[in-house]
C-alpha positions as YAML, in Angstrom:
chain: A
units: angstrom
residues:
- id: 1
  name: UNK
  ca: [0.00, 0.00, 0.00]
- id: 2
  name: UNK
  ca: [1.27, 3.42, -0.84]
- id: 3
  name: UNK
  ca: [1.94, 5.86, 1.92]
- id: 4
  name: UNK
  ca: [-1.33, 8.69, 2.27]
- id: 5
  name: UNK
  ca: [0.92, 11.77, 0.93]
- id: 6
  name: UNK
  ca: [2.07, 9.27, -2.34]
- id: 7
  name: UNK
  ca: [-1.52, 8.06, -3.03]
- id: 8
  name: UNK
  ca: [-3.34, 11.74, -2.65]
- id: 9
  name: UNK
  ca: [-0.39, 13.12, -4.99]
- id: 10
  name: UNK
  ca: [-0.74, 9.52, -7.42]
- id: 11
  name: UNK
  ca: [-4.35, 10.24, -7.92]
- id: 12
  name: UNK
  ca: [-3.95, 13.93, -8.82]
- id: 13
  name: UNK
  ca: [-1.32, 13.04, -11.45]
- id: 14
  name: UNK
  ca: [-3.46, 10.47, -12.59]
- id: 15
  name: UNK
  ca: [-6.60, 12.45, -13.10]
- id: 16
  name: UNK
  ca: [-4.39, 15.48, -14.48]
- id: 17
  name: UNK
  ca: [-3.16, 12.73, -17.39]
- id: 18
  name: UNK
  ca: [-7.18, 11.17, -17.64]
- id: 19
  name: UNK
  ca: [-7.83, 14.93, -18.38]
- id: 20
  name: UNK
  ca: [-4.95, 15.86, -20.99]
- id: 21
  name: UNK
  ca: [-5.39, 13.11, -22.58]
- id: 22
  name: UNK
  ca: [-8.83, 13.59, -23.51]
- id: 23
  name: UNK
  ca: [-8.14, 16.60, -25.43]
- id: 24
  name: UNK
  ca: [-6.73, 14.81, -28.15]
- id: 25
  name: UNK
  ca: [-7.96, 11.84, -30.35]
- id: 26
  name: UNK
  ca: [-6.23, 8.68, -30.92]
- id: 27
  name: UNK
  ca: [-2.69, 8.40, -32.76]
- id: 28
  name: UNK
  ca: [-2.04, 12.19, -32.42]
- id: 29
  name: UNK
  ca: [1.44, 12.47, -31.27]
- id: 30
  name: UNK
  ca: [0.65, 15.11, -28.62]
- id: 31
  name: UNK
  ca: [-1.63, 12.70, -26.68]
- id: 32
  name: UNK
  ca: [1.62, 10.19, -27.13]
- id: 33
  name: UNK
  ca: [3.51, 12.61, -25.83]
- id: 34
  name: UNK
  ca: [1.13, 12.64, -22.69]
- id: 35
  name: UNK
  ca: [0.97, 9.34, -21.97]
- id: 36
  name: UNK
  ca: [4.95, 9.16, -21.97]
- id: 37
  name: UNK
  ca: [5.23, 11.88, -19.21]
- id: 38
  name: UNK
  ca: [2.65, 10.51, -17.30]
- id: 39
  name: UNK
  ca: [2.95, 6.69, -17.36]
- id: 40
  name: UNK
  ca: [6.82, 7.91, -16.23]
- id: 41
  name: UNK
  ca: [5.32, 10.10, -13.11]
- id: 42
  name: UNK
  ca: [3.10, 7.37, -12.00]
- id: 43
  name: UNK
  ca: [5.57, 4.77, -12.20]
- id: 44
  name: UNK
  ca: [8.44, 7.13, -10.52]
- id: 45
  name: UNK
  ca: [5.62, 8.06, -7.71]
- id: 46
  name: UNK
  ca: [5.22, 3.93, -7.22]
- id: 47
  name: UNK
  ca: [8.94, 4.15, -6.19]
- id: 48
  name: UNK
  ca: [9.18, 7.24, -4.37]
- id: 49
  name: UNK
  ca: [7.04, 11.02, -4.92]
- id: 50
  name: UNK
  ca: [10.40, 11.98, -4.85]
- id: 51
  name: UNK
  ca: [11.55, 10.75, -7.55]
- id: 52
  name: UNK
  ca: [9.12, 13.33, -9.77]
- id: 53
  name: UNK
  ca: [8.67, 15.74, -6.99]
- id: 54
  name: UNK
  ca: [11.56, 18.29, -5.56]
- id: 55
  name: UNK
  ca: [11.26, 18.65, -1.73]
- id: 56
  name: UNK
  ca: [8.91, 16.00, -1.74]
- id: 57
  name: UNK
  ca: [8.55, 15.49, 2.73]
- id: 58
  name: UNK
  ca: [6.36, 12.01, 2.87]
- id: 59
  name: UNK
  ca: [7.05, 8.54, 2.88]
- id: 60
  name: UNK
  ca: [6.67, 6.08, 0.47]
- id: 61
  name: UNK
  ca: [5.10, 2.35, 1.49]
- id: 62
  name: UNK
  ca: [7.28, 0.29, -1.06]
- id: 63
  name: UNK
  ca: [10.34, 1.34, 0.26]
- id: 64
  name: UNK
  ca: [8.90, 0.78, 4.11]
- id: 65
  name: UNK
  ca: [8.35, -2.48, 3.11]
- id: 66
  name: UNK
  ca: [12.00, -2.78, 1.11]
- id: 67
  name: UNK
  ca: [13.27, -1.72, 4.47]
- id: 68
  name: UNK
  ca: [11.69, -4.14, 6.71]
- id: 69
  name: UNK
  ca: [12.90, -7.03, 4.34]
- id: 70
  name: UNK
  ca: [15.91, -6.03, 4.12]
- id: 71
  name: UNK
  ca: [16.59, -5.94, 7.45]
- id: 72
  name: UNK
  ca: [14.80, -9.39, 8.44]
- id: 73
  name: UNK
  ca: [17.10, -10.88, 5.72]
- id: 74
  name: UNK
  ca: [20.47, -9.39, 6.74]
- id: 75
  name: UNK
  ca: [19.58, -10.08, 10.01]
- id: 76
  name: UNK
  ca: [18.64, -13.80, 9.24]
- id: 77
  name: UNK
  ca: [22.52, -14.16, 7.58]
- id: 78
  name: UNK
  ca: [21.30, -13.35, 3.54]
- id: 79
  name: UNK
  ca: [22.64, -11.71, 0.79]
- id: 80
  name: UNK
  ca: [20.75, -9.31, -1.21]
- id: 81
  name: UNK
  ca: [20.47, -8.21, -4.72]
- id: 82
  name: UNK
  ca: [18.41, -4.95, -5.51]
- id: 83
  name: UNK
  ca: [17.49, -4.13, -8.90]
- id: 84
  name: UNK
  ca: [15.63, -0.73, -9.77]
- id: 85
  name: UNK
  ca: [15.10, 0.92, -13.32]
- id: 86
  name: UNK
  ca: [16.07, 4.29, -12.00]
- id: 87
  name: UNK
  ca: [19.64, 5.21, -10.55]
- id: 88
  name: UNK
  ca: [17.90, 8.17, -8.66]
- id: 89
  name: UNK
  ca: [15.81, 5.45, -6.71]
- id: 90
  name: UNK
  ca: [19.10, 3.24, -5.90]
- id: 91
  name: UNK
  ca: [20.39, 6.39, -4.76]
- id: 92
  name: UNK
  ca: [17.55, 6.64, -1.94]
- id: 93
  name: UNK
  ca: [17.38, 3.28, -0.98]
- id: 94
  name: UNK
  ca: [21.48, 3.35, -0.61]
- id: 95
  name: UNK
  ca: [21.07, 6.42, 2.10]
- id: 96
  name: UNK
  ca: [18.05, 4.92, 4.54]
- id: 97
  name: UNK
  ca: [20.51, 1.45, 4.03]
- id: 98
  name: UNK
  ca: [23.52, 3.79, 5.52]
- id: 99
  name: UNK
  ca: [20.98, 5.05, 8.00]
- id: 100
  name: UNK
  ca: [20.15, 1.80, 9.29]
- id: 101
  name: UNK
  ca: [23.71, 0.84, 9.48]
- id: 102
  name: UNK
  ca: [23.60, -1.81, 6.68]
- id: 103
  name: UNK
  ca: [26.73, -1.43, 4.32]
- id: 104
  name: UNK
  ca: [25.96, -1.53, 0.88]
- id: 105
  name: UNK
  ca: [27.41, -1.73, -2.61]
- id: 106
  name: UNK
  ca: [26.31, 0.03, -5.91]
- id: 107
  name: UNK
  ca: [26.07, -0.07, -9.65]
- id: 108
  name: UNK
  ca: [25.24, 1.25, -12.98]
- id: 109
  name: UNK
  ca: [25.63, 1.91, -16.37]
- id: 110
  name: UNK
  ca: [28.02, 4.38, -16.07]
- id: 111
  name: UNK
  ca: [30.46, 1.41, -13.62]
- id: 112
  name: UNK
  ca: [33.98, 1.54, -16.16]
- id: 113
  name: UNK
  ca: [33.96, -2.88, -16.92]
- id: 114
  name: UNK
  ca: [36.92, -2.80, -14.49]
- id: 115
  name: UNK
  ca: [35.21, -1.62, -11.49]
- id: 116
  name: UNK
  ca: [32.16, -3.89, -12.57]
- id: 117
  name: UNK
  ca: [34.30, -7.09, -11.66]
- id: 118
  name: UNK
  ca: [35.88, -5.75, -8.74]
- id: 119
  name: UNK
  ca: [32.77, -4.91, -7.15]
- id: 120
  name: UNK
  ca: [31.74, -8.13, -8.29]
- id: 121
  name: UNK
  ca: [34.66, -9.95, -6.21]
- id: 122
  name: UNK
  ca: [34.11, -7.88, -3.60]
- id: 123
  name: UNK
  ca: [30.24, -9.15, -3.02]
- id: 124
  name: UNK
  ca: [31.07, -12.69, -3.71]
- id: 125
  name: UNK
  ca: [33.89, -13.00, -1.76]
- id: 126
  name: UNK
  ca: [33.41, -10.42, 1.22]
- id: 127
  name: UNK
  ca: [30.62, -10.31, 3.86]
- id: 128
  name: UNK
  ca: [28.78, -6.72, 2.26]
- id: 129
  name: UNK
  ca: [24.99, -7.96, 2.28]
- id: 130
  name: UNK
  ca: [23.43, -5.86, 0.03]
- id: 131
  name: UNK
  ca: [24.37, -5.13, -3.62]
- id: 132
  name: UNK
  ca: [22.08, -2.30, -5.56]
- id: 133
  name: UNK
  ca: [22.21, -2.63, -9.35]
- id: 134
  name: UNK
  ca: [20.72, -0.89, -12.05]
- id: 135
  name: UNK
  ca: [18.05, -3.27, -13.97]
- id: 136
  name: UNK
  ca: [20.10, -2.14, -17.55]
- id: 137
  name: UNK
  ca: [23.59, -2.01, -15.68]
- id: 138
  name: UNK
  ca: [22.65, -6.03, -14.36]
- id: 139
  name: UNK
  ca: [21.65, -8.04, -17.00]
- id: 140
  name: UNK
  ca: [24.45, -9.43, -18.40]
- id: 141
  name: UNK
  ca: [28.77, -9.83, -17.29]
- id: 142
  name: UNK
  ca: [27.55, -10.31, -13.43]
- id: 143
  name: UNK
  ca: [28.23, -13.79, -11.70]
- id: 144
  name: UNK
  ca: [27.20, -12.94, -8.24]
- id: 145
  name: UNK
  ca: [26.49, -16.47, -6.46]
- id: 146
  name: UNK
  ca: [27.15, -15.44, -3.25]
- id: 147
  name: UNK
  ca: [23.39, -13.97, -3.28]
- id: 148
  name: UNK
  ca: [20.39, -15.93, -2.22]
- id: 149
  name: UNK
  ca: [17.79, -13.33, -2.59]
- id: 150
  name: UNK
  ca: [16.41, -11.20, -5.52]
- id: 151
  name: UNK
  ca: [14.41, -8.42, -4.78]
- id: 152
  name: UNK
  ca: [12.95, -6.10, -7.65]
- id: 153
  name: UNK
  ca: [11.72, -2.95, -6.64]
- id: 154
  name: UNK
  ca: [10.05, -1.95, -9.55]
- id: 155
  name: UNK
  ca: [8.39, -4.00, -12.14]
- id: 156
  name: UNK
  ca: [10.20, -4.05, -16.13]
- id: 157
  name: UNK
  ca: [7.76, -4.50, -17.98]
- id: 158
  name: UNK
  ca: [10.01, -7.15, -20.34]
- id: 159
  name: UNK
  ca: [10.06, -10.20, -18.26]
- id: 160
  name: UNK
  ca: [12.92, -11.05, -20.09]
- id: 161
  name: UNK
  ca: [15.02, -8.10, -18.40]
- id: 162
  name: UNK
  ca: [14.04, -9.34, -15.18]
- id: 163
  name: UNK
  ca: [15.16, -12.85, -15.36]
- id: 164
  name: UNK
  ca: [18.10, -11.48, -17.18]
- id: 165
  name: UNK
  ca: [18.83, -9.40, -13.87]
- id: 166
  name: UNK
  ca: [17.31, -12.57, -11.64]
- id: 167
  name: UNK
  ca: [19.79, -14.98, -13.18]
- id: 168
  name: UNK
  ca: [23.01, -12.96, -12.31]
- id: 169
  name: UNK
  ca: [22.58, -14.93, -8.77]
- id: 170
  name: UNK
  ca: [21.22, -18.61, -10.94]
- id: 171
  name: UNK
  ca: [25.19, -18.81, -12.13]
- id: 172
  name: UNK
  ca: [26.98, -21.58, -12.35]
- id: 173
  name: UNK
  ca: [28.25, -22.30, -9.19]
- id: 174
  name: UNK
  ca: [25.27, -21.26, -6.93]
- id: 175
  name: UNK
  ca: [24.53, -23.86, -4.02]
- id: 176
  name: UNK
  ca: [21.65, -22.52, -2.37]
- id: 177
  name: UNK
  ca: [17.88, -22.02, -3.52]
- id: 178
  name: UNK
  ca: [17.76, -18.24, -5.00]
- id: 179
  name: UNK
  ca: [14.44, -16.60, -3.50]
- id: 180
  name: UNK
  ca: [13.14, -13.85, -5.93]
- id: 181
  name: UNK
  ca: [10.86, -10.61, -4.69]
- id: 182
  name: UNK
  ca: [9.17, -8.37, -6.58]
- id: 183
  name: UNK
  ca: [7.39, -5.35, -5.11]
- id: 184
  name: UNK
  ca: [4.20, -4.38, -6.53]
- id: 185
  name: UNK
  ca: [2.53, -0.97, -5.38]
- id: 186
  name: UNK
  ca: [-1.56, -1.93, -4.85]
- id: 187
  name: UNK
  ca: [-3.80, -0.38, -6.67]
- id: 188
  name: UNK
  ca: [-1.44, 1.09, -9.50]
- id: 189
  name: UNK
  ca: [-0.09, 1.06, -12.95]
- id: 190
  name: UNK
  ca: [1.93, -1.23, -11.70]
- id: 191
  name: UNK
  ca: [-0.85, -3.90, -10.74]
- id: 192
  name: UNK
  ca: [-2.86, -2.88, -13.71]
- id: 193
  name: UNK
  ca: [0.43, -3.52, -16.23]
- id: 194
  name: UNK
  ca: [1.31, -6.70, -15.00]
- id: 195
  name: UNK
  ca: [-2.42, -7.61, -15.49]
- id: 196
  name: UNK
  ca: [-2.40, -6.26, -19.31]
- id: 197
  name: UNK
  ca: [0.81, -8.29, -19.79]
- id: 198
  name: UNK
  ca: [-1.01, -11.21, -18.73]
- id: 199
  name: UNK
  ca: [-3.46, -10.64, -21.40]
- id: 200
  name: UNK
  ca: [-2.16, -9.65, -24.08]
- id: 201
  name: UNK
  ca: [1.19, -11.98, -24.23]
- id: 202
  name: UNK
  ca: [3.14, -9.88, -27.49]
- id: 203
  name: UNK
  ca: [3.19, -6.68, -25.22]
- id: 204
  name: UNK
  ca: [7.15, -6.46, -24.75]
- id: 205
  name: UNK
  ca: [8.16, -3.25, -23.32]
- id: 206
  name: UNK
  ca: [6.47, 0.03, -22.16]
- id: 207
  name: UNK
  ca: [7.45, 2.88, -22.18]
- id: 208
  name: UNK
  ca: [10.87, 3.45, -19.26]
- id: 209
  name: UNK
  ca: [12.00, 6.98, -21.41]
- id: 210
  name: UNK
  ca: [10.92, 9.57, -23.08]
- id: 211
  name: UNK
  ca: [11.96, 9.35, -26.96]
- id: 212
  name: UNK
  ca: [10.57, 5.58, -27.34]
- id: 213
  name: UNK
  ca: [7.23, 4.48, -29.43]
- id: 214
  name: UNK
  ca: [3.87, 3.23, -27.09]
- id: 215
  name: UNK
  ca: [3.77, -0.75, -28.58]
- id: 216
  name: UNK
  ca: [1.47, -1.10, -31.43]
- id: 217
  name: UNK
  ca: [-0.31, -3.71, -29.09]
- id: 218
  name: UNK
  ca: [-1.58, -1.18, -26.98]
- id: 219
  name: UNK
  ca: [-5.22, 0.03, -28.05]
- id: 220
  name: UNK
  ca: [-6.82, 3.28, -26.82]
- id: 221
  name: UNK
  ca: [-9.17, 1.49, -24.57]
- id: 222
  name: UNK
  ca: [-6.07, -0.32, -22.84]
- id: 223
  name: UNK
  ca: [-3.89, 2.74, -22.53]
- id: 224
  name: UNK
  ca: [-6.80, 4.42, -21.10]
- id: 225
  name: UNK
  ca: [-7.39, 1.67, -18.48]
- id: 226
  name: UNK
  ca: [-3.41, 1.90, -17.28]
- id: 227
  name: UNK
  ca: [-5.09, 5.40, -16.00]
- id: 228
  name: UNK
  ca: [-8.09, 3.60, -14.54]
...
């Protein structure tokens, strides 16, 4: 469940979108253009309001709850991989980890390859619980066995990235049973995506940034029910 302060500020985004949107009839490029910016601002409020809104004050319930399972997993002697679709969202959960005294280690696209494998050693052969990695940054080059938990914050809407990302812990060499997490905020474009996606089995990918096309297997009554 989302935090009071993230729902009140998820609905008036929503409705804002709902609104623009119906301003302009289907295929026009400036109703595209609409849906980009707001599926994005829904999705980043899912995370965190922060993420879209400076100086945002409240909470946000998915990363309570990343918090709390974090903790019951370090705690119970597991290792932890973290994948997000936005750096700026690593970036948060990286400074309540630091607050709570759990050490941490990061990466992303912009990791030179030489640091990638060093960090890489580090994990799997030091006693750092936690590793946060960029969903893009983690699908491929990783062996990190040394991790028997998966936790996606945020859903990809490619499957196939996320078991990309998952299997970086299924290498060869793993011993133990991987457990794999993904966080889901209720009531969302989140919920309602994964739902479509069950549906409609040739929607691929939707839209993560600005600049890419809404997939031709999207009608206007199913984009419309994403704002719902």
């Amino acid at each position: 469940e989302m935090e009071p302060a993230q729902r009140d500020l998820y609905e008036k985004v929503r409705k804002e979108g709902l609104a623009q949107l119906a301003k302009y009839k289907e295929g026009d490029a400036r109703g595209n253009a609409t849906v980009f910016t707001t599926l994005l601002r829904l999705r980043q409020i899912c995370c965190h309001p922060a993420l879209f809104l400076e100086g945002y004050d409240g909470g946000s319930g998915k990363l309570e709850l990343l918090m709390e399972l974090v903790g019951e997993q370090v705690e119970s002697g597991h290792r932890i991989l973290i994948f997000s679709q936005f750096t700026s969202m690593l970036g948060i959960i990286r400074d309540h980890l630091s607050e709570s005294g759990i050490e941490s280690l990061y990466l992303d696209g912009s990791t030179p390859p030489q640091e990638r494998m060093a960090l890489t050693e580090t994990f799997n052969k030091g006693s750092i619980p936690v590793f946060l990695i960029s969903l893009r940054a983690g699908g491929y080059g990783l062996n990190l066995t040394a991790a028997d938990t998966v936790i996606h914050y945020d859903p990809w809407w490619n499957p196939a990235v996320e078991d990309q990302a998952t299997d970086r812990a299924h290498r060869i060499g793993q011993t133990r049973a991987v457990h794999v997490i993904k966080l889901i905020a209720h009531d969302t474009i989140e919920e309602k995506v994964s739902e479509l996606q069950t549906r409609k089995k040739e929607l691929i990918d939707l839209v993560v940034t600005p600049g890419e096309v809404l997939p031709s297997a999207l009608s206007a009554k199913d984009i419309r029910a994403l704002f719902d």
